[in-house]
KOLBANU-365965 format. One line per 4 residues: their letters; for each residue y, z, x of C-alpha. Coordinates in nm, 3 decimals. Layout:
<recs>
a = Y,Z,X | ...
</recs>
This chain:
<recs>
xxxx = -4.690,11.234,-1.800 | -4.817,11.405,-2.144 | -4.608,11.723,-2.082 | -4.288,11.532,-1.988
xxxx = -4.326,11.301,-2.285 | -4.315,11.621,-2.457 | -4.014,11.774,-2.314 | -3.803,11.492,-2.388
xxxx = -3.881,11.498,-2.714 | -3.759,11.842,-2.793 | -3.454,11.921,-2.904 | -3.159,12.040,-2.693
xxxx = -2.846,12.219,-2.773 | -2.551,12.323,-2.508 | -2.404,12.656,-2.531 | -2.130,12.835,-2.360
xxxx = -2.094,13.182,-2.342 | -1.731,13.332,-2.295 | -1.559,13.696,-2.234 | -1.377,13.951,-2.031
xxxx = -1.483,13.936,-1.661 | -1.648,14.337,-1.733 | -1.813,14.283,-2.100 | -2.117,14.189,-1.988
xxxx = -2.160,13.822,-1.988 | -2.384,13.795,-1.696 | -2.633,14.059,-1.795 | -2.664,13.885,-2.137
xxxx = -2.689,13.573,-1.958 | -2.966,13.731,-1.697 | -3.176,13.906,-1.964 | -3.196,13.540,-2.193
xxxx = -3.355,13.411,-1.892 | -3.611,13.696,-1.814 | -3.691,13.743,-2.209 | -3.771,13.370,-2.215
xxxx = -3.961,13.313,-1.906 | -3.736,13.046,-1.765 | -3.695,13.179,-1.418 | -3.785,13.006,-1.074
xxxx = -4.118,13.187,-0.963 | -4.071,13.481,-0.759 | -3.667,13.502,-0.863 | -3.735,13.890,-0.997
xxxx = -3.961,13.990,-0.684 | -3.678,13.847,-0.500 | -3.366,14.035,-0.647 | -3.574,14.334,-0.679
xxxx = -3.591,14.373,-0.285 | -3.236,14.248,-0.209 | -3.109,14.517,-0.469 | -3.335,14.769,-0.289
xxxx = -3.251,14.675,0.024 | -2.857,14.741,-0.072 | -2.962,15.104,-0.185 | -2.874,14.967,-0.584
xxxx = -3.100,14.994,-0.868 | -3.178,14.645,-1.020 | -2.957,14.448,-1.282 | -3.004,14.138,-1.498
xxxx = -2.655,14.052,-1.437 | -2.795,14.000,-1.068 | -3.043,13.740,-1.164 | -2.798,13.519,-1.277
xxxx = -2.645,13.566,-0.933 | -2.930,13.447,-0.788 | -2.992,13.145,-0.983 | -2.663,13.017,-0.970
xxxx = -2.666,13.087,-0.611 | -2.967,12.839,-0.595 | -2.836,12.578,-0.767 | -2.509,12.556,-0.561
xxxx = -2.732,12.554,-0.261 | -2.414,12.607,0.001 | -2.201,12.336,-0.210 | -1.894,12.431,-0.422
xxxx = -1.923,12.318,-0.785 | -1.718,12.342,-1.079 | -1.929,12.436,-1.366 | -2.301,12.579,-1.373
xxxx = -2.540,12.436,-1.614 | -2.855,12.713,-1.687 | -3.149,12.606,-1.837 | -3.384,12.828,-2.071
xxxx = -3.640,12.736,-2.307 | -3.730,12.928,-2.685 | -4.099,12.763,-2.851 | -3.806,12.567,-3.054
xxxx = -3.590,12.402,-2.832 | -3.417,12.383,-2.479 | -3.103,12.546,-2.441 | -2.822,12.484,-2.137
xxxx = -2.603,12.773,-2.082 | -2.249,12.662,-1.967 | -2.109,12.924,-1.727 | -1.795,12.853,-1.531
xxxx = -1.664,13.067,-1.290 | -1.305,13.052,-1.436 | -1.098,12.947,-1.716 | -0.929,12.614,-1.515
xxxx = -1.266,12.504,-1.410 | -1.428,12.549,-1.798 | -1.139,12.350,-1.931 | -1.109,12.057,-1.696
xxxx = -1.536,11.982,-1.713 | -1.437,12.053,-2.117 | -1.199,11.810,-2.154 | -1.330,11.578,-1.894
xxxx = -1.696,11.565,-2.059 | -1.880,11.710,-1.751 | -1.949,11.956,-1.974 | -2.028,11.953,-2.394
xxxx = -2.040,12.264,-2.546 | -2.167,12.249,-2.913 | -2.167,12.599,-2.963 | -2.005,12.919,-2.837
xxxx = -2.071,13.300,-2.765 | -1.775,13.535,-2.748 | -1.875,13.891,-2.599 | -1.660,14.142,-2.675
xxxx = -1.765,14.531,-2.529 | -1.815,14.775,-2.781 | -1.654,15.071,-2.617 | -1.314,14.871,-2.449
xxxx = -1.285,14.675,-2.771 | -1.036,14.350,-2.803 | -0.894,14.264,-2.493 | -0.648,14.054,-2.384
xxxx = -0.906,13.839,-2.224 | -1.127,13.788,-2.517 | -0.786,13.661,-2.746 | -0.756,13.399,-2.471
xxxx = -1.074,13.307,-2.447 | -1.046,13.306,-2.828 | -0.802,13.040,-2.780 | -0.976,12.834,-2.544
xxxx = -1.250,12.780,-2.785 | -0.966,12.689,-3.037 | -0.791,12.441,-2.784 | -1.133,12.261,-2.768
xxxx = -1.236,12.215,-3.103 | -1.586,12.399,-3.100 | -1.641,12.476,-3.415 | -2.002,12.759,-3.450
xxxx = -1.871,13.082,-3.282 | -2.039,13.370,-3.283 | -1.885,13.661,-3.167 | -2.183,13.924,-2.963
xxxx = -2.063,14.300,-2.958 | -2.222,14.416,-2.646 | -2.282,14.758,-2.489 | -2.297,14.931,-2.823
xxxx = -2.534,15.202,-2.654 | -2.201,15.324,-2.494 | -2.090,15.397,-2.843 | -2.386,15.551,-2.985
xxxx = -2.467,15.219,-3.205 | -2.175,15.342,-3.389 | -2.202,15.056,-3.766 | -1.814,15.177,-3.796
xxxx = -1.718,15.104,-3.471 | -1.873,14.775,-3.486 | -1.709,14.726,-3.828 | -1.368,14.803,-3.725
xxxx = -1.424,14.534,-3.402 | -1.514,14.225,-3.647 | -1.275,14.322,-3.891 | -0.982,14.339,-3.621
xxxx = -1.117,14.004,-3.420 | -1.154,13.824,-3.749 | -0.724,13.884,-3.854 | -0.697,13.748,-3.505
xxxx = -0.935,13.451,-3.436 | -0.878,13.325,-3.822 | -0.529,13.245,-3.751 | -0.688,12.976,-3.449
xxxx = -0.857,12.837,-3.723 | -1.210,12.990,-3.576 | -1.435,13.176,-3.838 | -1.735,13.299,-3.648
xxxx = -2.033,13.223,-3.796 | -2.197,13.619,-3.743 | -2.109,13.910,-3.509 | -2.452,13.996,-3.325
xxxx = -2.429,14.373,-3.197 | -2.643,14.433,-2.924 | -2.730,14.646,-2.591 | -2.769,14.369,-2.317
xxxx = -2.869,14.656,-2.028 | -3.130,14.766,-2.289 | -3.267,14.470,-2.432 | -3.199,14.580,-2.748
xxxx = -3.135,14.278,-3.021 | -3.107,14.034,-2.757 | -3.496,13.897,-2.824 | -3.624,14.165,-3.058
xxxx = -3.509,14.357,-3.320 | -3.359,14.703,-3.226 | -3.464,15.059,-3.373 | -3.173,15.213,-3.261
xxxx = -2.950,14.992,-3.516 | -3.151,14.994,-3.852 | -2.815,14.946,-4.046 | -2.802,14.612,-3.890
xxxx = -2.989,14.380,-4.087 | -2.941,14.033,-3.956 | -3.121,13.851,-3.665 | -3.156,13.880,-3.215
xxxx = -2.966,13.674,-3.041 | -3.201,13.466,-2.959 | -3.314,13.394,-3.320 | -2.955,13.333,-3.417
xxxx = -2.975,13.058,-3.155 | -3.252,12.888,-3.278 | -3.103,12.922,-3.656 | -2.840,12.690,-3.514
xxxx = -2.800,12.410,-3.690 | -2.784,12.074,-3.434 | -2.515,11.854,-3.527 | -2.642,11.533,-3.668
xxxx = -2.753,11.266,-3.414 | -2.471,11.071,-3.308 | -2.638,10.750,-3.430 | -2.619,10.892,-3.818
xxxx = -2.281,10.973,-3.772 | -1.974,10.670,-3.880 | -1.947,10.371,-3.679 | -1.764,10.390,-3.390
xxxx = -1.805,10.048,-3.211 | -1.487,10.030,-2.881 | -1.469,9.609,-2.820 | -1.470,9.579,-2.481
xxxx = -1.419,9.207,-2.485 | -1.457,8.889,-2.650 | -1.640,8.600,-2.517 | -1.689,8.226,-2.585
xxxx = -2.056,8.123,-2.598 | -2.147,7.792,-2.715 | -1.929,7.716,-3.059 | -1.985,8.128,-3.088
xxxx = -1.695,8.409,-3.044 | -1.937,8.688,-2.903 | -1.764,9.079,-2.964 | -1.897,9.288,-2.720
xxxx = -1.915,9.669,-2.660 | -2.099,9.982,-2.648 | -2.147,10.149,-2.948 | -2.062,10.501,-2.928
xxxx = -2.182,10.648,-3.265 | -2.317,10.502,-3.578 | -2.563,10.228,-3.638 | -2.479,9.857,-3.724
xxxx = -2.630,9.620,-3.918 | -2.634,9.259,-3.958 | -2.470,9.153,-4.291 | -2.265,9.460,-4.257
xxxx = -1.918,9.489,-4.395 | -1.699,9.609,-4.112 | -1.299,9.697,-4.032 | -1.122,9.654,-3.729
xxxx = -0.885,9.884,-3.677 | -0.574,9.919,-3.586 | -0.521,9.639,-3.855 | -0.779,9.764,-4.088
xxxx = -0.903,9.344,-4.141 | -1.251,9.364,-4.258 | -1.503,9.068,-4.227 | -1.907,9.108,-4.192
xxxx = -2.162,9.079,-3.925 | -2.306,8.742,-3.924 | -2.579,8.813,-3.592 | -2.643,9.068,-3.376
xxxx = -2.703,8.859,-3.004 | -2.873,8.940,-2.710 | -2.969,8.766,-2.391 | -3.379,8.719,-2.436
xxxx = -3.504,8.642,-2.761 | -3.785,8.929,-2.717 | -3.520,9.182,-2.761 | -3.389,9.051,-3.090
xxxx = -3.307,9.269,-3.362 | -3.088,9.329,-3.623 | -3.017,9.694,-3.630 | -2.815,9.849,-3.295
xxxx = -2.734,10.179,-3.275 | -2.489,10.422,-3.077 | -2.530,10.452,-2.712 | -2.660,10.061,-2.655
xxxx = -2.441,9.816,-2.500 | -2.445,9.505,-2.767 | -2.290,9.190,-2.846 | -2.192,9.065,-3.251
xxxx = -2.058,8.731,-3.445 | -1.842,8.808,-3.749 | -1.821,8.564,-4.031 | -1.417,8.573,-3.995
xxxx = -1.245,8.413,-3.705 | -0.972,8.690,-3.648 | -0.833,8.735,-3.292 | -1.032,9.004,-3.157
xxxx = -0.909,9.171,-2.830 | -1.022,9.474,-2.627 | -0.923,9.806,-2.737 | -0.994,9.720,-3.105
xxxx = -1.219,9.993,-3.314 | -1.496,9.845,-3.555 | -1.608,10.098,-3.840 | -1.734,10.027,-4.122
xxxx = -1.607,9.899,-4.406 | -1.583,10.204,-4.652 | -1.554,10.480,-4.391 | -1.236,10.652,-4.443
xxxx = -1.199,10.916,-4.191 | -1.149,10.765,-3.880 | -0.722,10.732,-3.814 | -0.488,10.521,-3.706
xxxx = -0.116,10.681,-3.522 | 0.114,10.640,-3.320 | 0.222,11.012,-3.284 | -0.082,11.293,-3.310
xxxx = -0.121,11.618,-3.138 | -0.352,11.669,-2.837 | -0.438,11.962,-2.567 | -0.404,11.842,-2.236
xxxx = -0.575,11.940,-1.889 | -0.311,11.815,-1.595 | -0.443,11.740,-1.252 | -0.186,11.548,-1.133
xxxx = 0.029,11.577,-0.795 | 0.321,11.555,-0.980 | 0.467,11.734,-1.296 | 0.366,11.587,-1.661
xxxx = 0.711,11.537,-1.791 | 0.852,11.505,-2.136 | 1.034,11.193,-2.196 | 0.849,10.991,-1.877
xxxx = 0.577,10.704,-1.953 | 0.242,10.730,-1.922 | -0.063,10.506,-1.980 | -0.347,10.691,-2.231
xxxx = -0.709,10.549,-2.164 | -0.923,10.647,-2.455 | -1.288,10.462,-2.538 | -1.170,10.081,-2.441
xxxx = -0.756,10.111,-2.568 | -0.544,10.165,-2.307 | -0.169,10.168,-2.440 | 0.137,10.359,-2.300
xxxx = 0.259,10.638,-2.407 | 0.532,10.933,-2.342 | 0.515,11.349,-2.446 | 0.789,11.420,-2.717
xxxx = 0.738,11.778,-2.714 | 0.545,12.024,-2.542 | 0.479,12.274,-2.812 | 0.257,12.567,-2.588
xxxx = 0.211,12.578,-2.252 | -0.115,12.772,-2.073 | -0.128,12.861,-1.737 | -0.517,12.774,-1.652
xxxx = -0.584,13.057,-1.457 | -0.408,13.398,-1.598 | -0.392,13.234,-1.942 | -0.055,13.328,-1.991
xxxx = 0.145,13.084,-2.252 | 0.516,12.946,-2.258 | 0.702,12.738,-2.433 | 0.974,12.498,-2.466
xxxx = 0.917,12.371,-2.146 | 0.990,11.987,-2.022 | 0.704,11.958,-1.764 | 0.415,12.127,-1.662
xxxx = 0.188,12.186,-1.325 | -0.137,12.092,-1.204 | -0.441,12.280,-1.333 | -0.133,12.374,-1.646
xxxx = -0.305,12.330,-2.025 | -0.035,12.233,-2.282 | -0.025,12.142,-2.638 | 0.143,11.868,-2.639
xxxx = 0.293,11.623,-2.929 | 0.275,11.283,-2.813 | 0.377,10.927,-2.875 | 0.228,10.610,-2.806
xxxx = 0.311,10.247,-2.795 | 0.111,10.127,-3.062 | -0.079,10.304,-3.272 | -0.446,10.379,-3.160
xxxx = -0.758,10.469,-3.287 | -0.882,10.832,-3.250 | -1.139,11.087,-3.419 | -1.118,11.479,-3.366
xxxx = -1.298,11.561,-3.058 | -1.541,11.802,-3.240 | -1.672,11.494,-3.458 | -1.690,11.194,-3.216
xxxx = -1.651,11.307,-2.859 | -1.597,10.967,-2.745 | -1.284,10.852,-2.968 | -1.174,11.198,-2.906
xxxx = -1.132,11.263,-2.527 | -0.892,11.053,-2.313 | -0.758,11.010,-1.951 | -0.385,11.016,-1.821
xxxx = -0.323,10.795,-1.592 | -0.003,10.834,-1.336 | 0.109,10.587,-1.136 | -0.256,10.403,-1.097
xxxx = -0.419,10.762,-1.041 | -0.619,10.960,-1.309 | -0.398,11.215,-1.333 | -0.532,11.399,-1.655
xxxx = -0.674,11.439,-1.982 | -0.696,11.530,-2.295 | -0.859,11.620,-2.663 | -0.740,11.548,-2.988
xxxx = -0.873,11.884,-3.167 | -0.736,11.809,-3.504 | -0.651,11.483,-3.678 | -0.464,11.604,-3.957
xxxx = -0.173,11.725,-3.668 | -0.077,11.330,-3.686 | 0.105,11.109,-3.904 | -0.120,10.838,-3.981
xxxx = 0.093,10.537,-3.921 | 0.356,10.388,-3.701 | 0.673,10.565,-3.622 | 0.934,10.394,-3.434
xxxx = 1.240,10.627,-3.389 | 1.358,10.916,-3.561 | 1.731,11.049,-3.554 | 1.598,11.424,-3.482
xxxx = 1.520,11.485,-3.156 | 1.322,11.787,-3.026 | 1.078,11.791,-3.293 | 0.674,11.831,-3.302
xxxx = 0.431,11.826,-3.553 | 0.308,12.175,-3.664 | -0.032,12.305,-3.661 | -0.230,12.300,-3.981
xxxx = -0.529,12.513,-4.066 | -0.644,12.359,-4.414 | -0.730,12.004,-4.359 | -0.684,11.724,-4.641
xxxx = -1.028,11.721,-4.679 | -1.091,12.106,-4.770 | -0.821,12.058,-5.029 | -1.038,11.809,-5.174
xxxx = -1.361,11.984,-5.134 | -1.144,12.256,-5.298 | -1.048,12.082,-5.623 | -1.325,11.856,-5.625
xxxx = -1.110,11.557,-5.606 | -0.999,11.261,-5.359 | -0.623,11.269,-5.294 | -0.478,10.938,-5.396
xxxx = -0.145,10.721,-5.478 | -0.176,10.505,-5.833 | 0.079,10.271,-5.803 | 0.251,10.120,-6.106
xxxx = 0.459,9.841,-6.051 | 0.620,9.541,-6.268 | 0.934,9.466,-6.396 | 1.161,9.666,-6.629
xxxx = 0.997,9.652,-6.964 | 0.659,9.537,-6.913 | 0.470,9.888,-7.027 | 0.425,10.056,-6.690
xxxx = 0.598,10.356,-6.783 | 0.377,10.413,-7.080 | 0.077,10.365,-6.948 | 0.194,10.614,-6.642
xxxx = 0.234,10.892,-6.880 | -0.053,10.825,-7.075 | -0.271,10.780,-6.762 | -0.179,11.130,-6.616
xxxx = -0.228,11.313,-6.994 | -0.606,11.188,-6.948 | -0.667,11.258,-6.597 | -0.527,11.631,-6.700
xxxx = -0.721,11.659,-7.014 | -1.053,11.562,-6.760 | -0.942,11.869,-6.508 | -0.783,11.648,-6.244
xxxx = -0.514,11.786,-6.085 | -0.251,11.534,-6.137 | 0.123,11.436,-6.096 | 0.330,11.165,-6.225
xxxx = 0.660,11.058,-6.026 | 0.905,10.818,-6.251 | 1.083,10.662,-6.003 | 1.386,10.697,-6.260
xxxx = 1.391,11.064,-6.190 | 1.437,11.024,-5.864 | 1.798,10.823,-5.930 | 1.882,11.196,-6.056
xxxx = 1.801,11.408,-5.751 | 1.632,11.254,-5.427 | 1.800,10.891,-5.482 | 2.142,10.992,-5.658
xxxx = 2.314,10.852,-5.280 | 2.157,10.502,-5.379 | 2.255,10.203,-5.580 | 2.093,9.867,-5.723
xxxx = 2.124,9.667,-5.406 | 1.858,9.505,-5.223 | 1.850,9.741,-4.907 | 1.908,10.047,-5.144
xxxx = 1.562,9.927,-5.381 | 1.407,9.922,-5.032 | 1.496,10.249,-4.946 | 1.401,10.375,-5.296
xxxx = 1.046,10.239,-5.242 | 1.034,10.392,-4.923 | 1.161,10.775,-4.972 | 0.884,10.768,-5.311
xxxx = 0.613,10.666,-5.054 | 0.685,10.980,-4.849 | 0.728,11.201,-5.162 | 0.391,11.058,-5.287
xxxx = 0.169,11.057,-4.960 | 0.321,11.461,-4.974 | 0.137,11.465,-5.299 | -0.177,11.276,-5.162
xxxx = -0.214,11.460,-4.909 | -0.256,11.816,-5.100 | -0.553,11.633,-5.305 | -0.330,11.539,-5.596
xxxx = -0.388,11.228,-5.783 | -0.056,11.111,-5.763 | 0.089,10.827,-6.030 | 0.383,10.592,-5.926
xxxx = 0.605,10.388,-6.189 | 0.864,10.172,-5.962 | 0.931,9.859,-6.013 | 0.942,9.790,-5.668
xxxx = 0.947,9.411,-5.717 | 0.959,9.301,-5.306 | 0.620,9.286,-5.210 | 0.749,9.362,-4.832
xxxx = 0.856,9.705,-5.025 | 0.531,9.758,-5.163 | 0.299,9.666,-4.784 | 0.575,9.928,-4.660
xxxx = 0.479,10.169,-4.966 | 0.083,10.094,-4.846 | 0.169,10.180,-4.485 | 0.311,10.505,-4.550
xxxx = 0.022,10.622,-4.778 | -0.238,10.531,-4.587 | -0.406,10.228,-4.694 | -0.769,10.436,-4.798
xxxx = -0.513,10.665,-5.004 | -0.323,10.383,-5.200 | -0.400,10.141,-5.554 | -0.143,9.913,-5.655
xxxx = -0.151,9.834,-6.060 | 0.005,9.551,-6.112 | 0.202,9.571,-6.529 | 0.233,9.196,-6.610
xxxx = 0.473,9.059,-6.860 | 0.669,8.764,-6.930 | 1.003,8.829,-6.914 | 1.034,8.719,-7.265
xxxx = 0.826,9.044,-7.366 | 0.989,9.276,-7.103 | 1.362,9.188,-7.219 | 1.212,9.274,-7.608
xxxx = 1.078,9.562,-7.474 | 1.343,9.728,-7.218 | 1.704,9.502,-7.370 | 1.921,9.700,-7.149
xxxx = 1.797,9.619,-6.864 | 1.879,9.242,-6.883 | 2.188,9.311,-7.033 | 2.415,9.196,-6.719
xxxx = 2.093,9.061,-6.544 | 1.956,8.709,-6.568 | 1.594,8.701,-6.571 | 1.611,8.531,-6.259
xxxx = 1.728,8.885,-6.122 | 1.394,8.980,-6.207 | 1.174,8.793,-5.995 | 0.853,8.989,-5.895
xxxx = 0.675,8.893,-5.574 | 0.335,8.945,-5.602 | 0.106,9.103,-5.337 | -0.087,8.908,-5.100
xxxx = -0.366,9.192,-5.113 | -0.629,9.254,-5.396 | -0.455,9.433,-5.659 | -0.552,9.587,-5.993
xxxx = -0.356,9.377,-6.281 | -0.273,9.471,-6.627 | -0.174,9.196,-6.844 | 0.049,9.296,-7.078
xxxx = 0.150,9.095,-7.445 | 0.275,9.249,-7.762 | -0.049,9.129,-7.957 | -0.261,9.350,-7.715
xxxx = -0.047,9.644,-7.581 | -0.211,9.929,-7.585 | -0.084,10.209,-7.321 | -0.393,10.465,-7.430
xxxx = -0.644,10.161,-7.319 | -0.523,10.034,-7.049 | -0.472,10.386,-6.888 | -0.840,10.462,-7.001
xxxx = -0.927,10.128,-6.809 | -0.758,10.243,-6.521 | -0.960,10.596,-6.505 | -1.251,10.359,-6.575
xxxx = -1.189,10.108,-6.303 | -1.078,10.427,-6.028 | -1.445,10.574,-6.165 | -1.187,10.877,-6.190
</recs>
């Protein structure tokens, strides 16, 4: 009872080891569990005398033969999970016996990988093999690689030769967005740097293989990681609107603020409620089924995310890339509709373009294809109904991975590797056909790591005259003179260039507002503090403006004037206007406002109160 107590309190991580069919995988694999002890009694006796017995000398590569071949036990399985232990922690070893089997219990969740060894042979170098299997680490989002350079007694522990591999497999695997973490070179026949330090290789200073395992950082717990809280439905107890759900990460609070997303409302919790009062509490966390009261009474349905209030990471699309495993009887077509299954939303959706296509087996890609085969891998842009809620599968598994469903039959699924390939809001229909969204290797937030900065939209708005030009130039002088990087966009300038098709009509304002959102989430998006003047007086403009920004990206300032002031101020433009012309509809949403008069103008303070309200 003691011991197993003990065992489940030590800490586990999954790793999967991947390379060329000849490089040596299984003798690295067979030698981790002879070093460590973690063989079945009387596994080496018993290899020993089968080897001898066949007239060949004995292998490690052949223990792992025979372990495997105990754990299928006459059954055919899919993926083989081998377990080792270090005096740190318990490992599993994730061996599949082919590509299509790896990345269907990969994107299905049989199978979690949190960290990955590449083995690449010294002698043979790069292959073809090990640039696929490259990829497949790429396709799935695992993000601590570290590349092993085996059999490097076949090249006389040559330091150049196993300079020239890293530096050649670095140019390649960099441009999948995969920067091992170390390149480990070692002799797995020999033993050598596998669990002890090598003589033969004194120029190599840095650690075994199996100390650069335990060195590996576990990812948080998934409880200390954001709220991720799938409602899986909403019942009506008493006078009380009970949301229920499992949480999948994060840890909730009562008297926490919260957001539901896709809408983004945000309310609090008011109780946490459970069935028998000896299991009250008021702190849940992720993997427990739970039910919550809000103090707002919003229409709550299934399929709605709750987050918290000021996490800003987790994003809402209707269009976002995604690598799909198919295992349906039929094709996966472009153009044909689909229903998506991811945590609790289910929502249809359709492929717009498939952008690569891998054949499972030989690896082999193509593209510009319309459909593709069972057991196919694709790249795939796609398009749903609605928007839904999603995290990269590398962060939060769960609100990562999702099922295809065909015609009533789980068909497929899928992994949503990288959430900056998405536009985060709702497209209807675009014009251009034929299109996908490109692959990006910097993310939004390593340009802000970068320039130490949050990328954001200050939007000035009021009507002509009432100071929010001045206070726009002003404000981006003193963000400039602080080191922020920082661009202003007078919507004026625009009229010149970008807008010089457009005139002062209602529909032609909207479309204004709307192509200076796009310019400015550009702007956002590359970390820049980005300042707005538009008058932009239709507040169905401005929610628009909000939209396309991203609502965590986007301040409204709100310049108020009476129009007494603004026609002293700006004349012209209420030369063939009435003031009337210039209604302003104010937001419905909390806003920042600036009132303006000519006693108190000052465009130097109130852009100073702006960088002090923004903490900028």
């Amino acid at each position: 009872m003691g011991v197993d107590k003990l065992k489940s309190e030590r800490e586990n991580l999954n790793i999967v080891v991947v390379g060329h069919v000849d490089h040596g995988k299984s003798t690295l694999i067979g030698r981790l569990l002879y070093d460590t002890k973690s063989l079945p009694n009387g596994a080496i006796e018993k290899v020993k005398k089968i080897s001898a017995e066949k007239g060949k000398s004995f292998e490690y590569a052949y223990l792992l033969d025979a372990f495997e071949e105990e754990q299928k036990q006459g059954i055919t399985i899919d993926i083989t999970m081998i377990q080792f232990f270090t005096k740190k922690r318990d490992y599993v070893i994730i061996d599949a016996p082919g590509h299509k089997e790896f990345l269907k219990n990969m994107i299905s969740g049989a199978a979690s990988a949190e960290a990955a060894f590449l083995l690449i042979d010294a002698k043979e170098g790069i292959q073809e093999q090990s640039k696929r299997h490259g990829y497949i680490l790429s396709l799935l989002g695992i993000k601590t690689v570290y590349v092993i350079v085996n059999k490097m007694d076949l090249v006389d522990y040559s330091e150049e030769r196993f300079n020239e591999i890293q530096e050649q497999f670095n140019e390649y695997l960099n441009n999948l967005n995969i920067y091992p973490e170390r390149y480990i070179p070692i002799s797995a026949f020999n033993g050598e740097n596998v669990t002890s330090k090598p003589e033969s290789m004194p120029w190599y200073k840095g650690d075994s293989v199996i100390e650069t395992m335990d060195k590996i950082e576990k990812e948080k717990g998934i409880e200390e990681k954001p709220l991720r809280f799938p409602i899986q439905d909403v019942y009506k107890f008493d006078s009380r609107r009970i949301i229920a759900g499992r949480i999948e990460a994060g840890t909730l609070k009562k008297g926490d603020e919260i957001a539901i997303y896709p809408s983004g409302k945000t309310t609090r919790v008011k109780s946490i409620e459970v069935w028998q009062d000896k299991d009250k509490t008021d702190v849940v966390s992720a993997g427990m089924s739970v039910g919550i009261t809000v103090e707002d009474e919003f229409f709550n349905k299934r399929g709605e995310i709750i987050c918290h209030k000021e996490d800003q990471h987790v994003s809402t699309a209707n269009i976002f890339n995604a690598n799909v495993f198919w295992l349906g009887k039929n094709n996966l077509e472009k153009g044909k509709s689909y229903k998506l299954k991811l945590a609790t939303q289910e929502v249809e959706f359709e492929i717009i373009s498939f952008n690569k296509v891998i054949d499972a087996v030989s690896l082999d890609s193509n593209e510009n294809l319309n459909s593709i085969k069972k057991n196919d891998v694709a790249e795939v842009t796609i398009k749903t109904k609605t928007p839904i809620c999603f995290d990269a599968f590398g962060d939060i598994a769960a609100l990562g991975r999702f099922v295809i469903i065909d015609d009533y039959n789980t068909s497929g699924g899928g992994i949503i590797s990288n959430v900056e390939d998405s536009i985060k809001r709702e497209i209807s229909e675009t014009k251009s056909k034929n299109i996908a969204i490109r692959k990006r290797l910097v993310t939004k937030r390593e340009r802000e790591t970068a320039l130490k900065q949050k990328g954001k939209v200050i939007w000035l708005t009021g009507i002509p005259g009432c100071g929010k030009n001045e206070i726009a130039v002003k404000l981006e002088k003193k963000l400039f003179d602080l080191g922020k990087k920082v661009y202003y966009i007078d919507s004026a300038h625009l009229r010149f260039g970008l807008s010089s098709d457009l005139e002062f009509t209602k529909e032609d304002a909207h479309e204004q507002t709307r192509r200076i959102s796009e310019v400015a989430s550009l702007f956002a998006d590359s970390g820049t503090i980005t300042i707005v003047s538009s008058v932009s007086r239709f507040k169905k403009h401005r929610e628009e403006a909000k939209e396309i920004v991203g609502k965590d990206n986007y301040i409204e300032v709100f310049v108020e004037a009476s129009n007494e002031i603004c026609k002293k101020r700006n004349p012209n433009a209420f030369e063939e206007n009435s003031l009337d012309a210039f209604k302003y509809e104010k937001s419905d949403y909390p806003v920042i406002a600036l009132n303006i008069n000519d006693a108190e103008f000052n465009s130097d303070k109130k852009a100073e109160s702006i960088i002090e309200l923004l903490n900028l």
